[in-house]
py3Dmol code that shows the C-alpha trace and the ligand (Angstrom):
import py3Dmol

protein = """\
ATOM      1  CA  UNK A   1     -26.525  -2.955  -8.124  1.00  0.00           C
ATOM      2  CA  UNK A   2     -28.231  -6.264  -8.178  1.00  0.00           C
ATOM      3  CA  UNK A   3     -25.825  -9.642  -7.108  1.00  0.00           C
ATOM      4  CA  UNK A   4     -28.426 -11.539  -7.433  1.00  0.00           C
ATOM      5  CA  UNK A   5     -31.949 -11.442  -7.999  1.00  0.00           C
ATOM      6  CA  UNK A   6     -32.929 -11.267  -3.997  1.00  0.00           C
ATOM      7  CA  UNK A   7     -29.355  -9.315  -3.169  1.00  0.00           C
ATOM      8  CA  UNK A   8     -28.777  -5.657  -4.100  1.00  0.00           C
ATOM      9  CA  UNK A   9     -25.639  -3.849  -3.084  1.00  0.00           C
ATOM     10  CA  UNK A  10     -26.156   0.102  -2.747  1.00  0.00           C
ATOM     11  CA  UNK A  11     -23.561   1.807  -4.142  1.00  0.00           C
ATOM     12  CA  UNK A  12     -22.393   5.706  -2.561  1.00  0.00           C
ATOM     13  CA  UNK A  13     -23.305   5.339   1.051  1.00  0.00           C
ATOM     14  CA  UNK A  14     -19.532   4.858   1.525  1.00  0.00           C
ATOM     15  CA  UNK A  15     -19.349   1.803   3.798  1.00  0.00           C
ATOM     16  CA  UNK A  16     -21.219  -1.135   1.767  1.00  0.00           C
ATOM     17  CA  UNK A  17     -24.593  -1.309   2.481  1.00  0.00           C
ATOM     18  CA  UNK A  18     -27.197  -4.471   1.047  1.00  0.00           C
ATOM     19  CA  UNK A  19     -31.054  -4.850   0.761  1.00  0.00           C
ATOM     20  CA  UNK A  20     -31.587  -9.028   1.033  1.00  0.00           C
ATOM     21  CA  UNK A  21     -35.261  -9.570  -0.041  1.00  0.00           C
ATOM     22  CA  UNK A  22     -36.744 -13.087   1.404  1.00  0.00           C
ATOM     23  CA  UNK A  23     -39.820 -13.147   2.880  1.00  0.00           C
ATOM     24  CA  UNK A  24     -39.305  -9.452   4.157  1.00  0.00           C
ATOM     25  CA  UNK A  25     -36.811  -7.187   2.859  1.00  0.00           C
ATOM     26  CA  UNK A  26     -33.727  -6.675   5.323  1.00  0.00           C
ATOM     27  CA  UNK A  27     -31.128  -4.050   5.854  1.00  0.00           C
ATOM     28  CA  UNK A  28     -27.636  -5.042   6.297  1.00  0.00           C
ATOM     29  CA  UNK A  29     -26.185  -1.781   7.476  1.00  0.00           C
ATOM     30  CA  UNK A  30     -26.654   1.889   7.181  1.00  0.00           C
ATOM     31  CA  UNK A  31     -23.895   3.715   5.816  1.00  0.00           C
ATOM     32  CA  UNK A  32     -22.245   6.579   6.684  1.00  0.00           C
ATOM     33  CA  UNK A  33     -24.143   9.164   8.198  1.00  0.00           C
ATOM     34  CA  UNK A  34     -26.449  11.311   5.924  1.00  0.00           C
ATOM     35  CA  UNK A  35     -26.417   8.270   3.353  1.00  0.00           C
ATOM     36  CA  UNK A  36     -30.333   7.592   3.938  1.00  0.00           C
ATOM     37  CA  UNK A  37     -31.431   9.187   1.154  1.00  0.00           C
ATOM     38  CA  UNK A  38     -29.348   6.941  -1.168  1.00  0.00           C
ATOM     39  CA  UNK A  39     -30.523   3.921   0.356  1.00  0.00           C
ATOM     40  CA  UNK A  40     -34.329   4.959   0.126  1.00  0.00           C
ATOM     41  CA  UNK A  41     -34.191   6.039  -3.685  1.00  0.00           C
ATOM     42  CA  UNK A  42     -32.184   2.759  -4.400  1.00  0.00           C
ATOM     43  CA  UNK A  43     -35.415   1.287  -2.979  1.00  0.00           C
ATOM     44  CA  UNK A  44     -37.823   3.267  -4.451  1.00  0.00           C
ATOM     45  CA  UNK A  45     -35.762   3.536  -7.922  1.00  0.00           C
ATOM     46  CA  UNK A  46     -34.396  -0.155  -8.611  1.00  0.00           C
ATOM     47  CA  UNK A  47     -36.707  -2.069  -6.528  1.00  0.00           C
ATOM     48  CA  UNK A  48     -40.371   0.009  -6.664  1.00  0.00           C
ATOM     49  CA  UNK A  49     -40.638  -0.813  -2.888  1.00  0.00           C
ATOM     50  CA  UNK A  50     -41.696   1.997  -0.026  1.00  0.00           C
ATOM     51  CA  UNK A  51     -39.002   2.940   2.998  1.00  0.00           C
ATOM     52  CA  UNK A  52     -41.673   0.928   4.986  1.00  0.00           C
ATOM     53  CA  UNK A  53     -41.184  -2.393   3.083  1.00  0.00           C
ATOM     54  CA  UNK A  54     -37.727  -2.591   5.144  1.00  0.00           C
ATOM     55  CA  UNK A  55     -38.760  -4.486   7.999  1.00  0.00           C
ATOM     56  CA  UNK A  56     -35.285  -5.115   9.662  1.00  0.00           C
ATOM     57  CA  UNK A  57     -31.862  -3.606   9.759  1.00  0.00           C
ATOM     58  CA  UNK A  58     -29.067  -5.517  11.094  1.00  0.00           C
ATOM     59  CA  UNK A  59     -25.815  -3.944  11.817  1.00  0.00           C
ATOM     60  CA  UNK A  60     -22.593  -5.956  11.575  1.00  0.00           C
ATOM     61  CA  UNK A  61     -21.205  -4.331  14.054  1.00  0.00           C
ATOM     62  CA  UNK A  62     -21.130  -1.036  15.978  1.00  0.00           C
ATOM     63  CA  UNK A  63     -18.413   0.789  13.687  1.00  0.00           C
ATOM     64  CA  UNK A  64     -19.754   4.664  12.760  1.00  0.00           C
ATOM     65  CA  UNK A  65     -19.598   4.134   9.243  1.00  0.00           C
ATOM     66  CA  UNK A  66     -21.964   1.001   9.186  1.00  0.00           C
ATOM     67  CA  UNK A  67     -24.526   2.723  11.856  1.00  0.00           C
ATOM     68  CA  UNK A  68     -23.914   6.103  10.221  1.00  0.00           C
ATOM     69  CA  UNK A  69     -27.687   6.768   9.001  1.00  0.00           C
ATOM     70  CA  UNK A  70     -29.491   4.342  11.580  1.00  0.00           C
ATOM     71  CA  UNK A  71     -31.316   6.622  13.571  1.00  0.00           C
ATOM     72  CA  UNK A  72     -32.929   8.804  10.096  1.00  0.00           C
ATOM     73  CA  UNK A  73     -33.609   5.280   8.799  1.00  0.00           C
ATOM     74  CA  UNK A  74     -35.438   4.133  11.474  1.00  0.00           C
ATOM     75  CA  UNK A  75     -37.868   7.451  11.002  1.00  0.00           C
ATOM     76  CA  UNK A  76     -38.159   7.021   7.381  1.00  0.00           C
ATOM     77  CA  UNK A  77     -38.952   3.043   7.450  1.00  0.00           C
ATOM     78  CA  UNK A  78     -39.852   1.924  11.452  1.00  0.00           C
ATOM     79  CA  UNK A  79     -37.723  -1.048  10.825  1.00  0.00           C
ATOM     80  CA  UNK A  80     -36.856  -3.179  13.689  1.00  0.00           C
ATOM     81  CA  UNK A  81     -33.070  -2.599  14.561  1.00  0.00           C
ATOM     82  CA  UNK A  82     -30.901  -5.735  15.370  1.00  0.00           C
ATOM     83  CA  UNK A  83     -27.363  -6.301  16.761  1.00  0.00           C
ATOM     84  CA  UNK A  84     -25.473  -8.700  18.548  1.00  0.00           C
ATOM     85  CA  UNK A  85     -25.754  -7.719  22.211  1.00  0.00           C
ATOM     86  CA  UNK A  86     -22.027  -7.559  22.158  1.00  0.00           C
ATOM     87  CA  UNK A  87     -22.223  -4.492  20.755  1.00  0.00           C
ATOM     88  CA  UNK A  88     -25.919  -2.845  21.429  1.00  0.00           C
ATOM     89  CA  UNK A  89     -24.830  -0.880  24.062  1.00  0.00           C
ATOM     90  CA  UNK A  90     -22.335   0.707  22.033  1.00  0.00           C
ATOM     91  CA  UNK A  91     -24.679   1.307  19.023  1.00  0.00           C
ATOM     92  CA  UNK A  92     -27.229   2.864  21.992  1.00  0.00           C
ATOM     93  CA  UNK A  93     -24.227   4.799  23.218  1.00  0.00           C
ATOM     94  CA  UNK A  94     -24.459   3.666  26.465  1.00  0.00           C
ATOM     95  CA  UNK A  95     -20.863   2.503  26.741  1.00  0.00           C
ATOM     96  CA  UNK A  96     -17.479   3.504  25.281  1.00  0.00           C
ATOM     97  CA  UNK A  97     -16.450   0.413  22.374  1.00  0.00           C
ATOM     98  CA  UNK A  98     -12.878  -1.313  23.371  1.00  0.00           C
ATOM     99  CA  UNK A  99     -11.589  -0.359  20.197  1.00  0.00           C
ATOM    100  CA  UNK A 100      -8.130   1.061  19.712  1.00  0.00           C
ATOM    101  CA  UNK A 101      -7.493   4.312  20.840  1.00  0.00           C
ATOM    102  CA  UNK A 102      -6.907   5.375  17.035  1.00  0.00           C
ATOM    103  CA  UNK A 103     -10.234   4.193  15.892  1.00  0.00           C
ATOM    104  CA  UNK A 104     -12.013   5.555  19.060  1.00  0.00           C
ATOM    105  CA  UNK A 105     -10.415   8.790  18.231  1.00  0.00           C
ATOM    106  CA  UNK A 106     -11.720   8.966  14.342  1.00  0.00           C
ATOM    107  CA  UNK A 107     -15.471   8.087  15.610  1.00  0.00           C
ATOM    108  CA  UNK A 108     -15.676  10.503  18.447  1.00  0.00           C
ATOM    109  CA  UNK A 109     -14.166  13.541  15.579  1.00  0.00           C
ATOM    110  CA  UNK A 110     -17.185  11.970  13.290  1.00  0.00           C
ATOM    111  CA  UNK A 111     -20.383  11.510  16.100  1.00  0.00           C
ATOM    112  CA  UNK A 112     -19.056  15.696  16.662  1.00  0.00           C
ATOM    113  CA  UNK A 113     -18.855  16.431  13.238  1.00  0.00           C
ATOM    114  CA  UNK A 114     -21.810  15.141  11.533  1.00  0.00           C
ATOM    115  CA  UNK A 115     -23.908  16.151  14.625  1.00  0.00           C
ATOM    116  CA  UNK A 116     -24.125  11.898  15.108  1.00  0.00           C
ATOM    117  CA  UNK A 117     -27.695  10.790  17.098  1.00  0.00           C
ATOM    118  CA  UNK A 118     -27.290   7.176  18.913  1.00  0.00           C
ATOM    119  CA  UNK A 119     -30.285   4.522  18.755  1.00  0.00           C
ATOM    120  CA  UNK A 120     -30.941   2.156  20.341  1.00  0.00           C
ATOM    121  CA  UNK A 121     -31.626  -1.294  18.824  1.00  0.00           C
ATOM    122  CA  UNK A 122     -34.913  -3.034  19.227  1.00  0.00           C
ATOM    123  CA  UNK A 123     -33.461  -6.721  18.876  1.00  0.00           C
ATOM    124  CA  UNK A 124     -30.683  -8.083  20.492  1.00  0.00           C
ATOM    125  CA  UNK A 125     -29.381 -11.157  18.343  1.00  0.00           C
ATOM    126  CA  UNK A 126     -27.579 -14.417  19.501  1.00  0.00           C
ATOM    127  CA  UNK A 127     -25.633 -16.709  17.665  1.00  0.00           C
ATOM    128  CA  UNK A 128     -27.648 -19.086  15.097  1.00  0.00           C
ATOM    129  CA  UNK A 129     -30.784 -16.464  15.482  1.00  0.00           C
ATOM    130  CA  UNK A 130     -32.548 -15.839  12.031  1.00  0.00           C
ATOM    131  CA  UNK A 131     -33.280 -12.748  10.468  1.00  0.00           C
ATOM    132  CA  UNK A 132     -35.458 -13.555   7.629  1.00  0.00           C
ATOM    133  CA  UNK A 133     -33.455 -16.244   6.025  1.00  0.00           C
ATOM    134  CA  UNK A 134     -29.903 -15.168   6.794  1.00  0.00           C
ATOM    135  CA  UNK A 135     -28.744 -17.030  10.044  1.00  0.00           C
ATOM    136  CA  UNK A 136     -26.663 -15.094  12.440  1.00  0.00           C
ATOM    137  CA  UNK A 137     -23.186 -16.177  12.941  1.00  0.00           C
ATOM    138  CA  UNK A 138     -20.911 -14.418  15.520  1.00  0.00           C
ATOM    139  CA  UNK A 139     -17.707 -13.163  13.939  1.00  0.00           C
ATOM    140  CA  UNK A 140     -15.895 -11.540  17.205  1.00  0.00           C
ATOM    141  CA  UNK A 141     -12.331 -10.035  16.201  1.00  0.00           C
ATOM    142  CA  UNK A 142     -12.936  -6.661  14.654  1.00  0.00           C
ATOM    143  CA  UNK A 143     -15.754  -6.056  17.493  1.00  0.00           C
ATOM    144  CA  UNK A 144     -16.427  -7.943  19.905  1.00  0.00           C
ATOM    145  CA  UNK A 145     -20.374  -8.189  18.525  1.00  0.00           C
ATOM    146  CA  UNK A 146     -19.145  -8.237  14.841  1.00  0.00           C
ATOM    147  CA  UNK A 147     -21.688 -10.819  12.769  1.00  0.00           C
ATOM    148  CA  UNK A 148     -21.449 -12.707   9.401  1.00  0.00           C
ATOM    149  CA  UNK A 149     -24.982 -13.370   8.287  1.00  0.00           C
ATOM    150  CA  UNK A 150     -25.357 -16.358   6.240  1.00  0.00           C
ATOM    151  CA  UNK A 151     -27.834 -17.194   3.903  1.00  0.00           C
ATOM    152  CA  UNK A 152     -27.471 -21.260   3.244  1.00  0.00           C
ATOM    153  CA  UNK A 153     -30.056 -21.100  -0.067  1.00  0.00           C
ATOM    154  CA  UNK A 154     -27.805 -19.045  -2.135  1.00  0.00           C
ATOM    155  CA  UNK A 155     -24.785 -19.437  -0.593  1.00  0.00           C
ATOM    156  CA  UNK A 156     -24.063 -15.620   0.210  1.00  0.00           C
ATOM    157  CA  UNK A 157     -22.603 -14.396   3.432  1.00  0.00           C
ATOM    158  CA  UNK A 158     -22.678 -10.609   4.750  1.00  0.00           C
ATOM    159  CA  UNK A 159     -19.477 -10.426   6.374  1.00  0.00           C
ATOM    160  CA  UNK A 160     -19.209  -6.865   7.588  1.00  0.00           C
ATOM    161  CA  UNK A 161     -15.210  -5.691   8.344  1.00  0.00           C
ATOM    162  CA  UNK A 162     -14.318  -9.492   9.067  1.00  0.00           C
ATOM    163  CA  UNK A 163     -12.789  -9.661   5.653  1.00  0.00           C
ATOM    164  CA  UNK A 164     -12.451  -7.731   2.346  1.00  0.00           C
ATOM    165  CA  UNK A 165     -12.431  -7.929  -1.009  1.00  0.00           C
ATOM    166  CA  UNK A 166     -10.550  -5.361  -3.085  1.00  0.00           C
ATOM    167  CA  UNK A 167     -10.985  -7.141  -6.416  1.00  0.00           C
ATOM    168  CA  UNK A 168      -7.999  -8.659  -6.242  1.00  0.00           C
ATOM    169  CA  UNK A 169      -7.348 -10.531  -2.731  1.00  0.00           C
ATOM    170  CA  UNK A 170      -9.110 -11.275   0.360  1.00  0.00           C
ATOM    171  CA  UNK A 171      -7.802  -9.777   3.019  1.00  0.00           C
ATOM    172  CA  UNK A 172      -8.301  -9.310   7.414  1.00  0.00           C
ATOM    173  CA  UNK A 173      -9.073  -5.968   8.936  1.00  0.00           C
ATOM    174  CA  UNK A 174      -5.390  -4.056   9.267  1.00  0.00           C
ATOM    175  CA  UNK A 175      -3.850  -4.284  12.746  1.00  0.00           C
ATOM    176  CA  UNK A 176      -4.960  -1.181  14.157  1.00  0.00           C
ATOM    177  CA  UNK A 177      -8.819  -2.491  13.627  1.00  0.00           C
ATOM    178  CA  UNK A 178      -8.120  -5.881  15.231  1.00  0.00           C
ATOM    179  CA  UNK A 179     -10.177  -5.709  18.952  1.00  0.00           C
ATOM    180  CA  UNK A 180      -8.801  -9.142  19.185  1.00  0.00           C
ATOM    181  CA  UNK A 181      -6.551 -11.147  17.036  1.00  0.00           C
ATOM    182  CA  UNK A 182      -7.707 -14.800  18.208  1.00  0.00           C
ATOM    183  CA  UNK A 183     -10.699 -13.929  18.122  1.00  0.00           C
ATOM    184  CA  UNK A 184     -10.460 -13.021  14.208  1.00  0.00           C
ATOM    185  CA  UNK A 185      -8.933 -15.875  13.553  1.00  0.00           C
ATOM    186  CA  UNK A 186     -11.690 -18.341  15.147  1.00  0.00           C
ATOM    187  CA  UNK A 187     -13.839 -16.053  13.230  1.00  0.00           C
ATOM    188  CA  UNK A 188     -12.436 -16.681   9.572  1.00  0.00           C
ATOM    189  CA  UNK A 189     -12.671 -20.162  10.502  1.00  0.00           C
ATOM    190  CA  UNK A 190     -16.135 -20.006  11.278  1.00  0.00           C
ATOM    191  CA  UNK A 191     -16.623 -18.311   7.902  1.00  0.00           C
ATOM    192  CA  UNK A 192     -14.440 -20.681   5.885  1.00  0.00           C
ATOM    193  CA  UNK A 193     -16.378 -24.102   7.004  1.00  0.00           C
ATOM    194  CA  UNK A 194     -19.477 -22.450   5.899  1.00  0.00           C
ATOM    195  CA  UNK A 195     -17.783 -22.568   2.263  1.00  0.00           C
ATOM    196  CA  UNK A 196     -19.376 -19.469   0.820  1.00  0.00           C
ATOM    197  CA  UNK A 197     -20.193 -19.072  -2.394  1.00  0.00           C
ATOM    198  CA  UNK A 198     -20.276 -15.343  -2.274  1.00  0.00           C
ATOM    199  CA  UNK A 199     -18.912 -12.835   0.141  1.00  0.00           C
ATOM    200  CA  UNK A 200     -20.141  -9.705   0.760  1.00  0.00           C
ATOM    201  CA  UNK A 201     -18.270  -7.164   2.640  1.00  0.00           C
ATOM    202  CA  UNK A 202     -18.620  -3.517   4.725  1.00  0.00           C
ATOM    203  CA  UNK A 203     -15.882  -2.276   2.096  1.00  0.00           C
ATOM    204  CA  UNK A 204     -14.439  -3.626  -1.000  1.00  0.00           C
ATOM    205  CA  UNK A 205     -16.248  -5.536  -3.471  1.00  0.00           C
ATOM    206  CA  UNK A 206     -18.239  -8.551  -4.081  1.00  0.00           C
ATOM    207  CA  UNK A 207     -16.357 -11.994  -3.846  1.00  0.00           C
ATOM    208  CA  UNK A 208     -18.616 -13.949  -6.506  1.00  0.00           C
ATOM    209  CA  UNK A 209     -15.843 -16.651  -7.771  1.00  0.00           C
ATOM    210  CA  UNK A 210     -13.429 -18.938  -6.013  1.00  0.00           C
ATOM    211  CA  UNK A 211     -15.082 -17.780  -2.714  1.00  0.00           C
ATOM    212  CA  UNK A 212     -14.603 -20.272  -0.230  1.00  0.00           C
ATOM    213  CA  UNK A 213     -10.717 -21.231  -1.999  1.00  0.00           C
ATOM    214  CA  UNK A 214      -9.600 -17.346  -1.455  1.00  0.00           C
ATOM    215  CA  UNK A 215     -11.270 -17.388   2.078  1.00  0.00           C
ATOM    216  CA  UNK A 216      -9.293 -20.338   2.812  1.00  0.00           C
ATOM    217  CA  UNK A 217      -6.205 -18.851   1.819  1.00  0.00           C
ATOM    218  CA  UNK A 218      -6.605 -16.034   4.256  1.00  0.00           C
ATOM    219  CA  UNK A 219      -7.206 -18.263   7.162  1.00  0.00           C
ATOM    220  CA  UNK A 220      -3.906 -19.932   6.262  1.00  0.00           C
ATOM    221  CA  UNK A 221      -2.136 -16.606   6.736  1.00  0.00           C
ATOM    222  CA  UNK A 222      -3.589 -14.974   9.644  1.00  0.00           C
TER     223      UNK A 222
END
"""
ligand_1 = """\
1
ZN
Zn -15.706 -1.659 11.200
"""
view = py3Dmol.view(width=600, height=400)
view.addModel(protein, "pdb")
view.setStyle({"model": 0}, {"cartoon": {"style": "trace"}})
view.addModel(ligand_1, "xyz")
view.setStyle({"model": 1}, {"stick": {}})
view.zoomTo()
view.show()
């Protein structure tokens, strides 16, 4: 579904996934796993580009269901993969994540289940790095390498888990996906001062009205 002309939101791959064509077209996540096919026929269908037209795809952070179909993507487009080193050696699998036990629990059952292959990214990103013409801002809270990527010509912001938007309110990750609840709320803060215009989220739905106002309001609470 197009958000605007240079954003497209792919719907079924579960956890939110979103092509951003600037100068190269970029990947913001990669669904759950076994979603790759979606993702390439959105390409091919909506936007009569080739799997090798993706030249990036940046993960928000390390979470199963935004890394899901990284490692088939990667074959299908050989698109550089970057994350905030916070959280590449968990997206490698080289290290176990900090997450609650809970959460930890639900991604081991789904690495087992769907037979889950670990990459490991090629770029390790840094706050205020670019990636095309989103600038990488680090939202700790939910991960400790969770990332907003901002785009300061339209106004849109990639948010991953930081927030939601269920068409009615915004809203924080529930407790038992807070890695750190200070953290989150620095992060917010970060996200509210950029005064979005749209947000765009790992679940939920697009924020396109009132953006920065309803962010605000969230800050206030957390
Ligand atoms: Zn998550």
């Amino acid at each position: 579904m197009e958000i605007l002309l240079d954003v497209h939101w792919i719907d079924g791959v579960t956890a939110n996934t979103y092509l951003a064509l600037g100068d190269q077209t970029t990947l913001i996540d990669s669904g759950t796993p076994g979603k790759q096919e979606n993702i390439i026929k959105y390409l091919q269908n909506e936007l009569k580009s080739k799997p090798e037209d993706i030249k990036t795809i940046v993960l928000t952070h390390h979470h199963i269901d935004h890394t899901g179909s990284l490692y088939e993507l990667k074959k299908l487009t050989n698109a550089d993969i970057a994350a905030y080193k916070e959280d590449m050696d968990i997206i490698s699998g080289e290290k176990s994540s900090s997450d609650p036990i809970y959460m930890r629990f639900v991604s081991k059952l789904m690495t087992i289940f769907t037979s889950y292959k670990f990459i490991k990214p090629d770029i390790s990103l840094q706050e205020n790095d670019m990636v095309d013409n989103c600038r990488v801002i680090h939202t700790p809270g939910h991960t400790p390498g969770s990332i907003a990527l901002y785009n300061s010509d339209n106004g849109v912001i990639f948010v991953g888990d930081t927030l939601t938007y269920d068409g009615n309110k915004v809203g924080g990750p529930p407790s038992f996906l807070i890695n750190d609840k200070e953290a989150l709320k620095k992060s917010v803060k970060k996200i509210t001062d950029l005064e979005p215009n749209i947000m765009l989220s790992g679940h939920g739905k697009p924020l396109t009205e009132h953006t920065s106002e309803m962010i605000r309001d969230v800050y206030n609470t957390l």
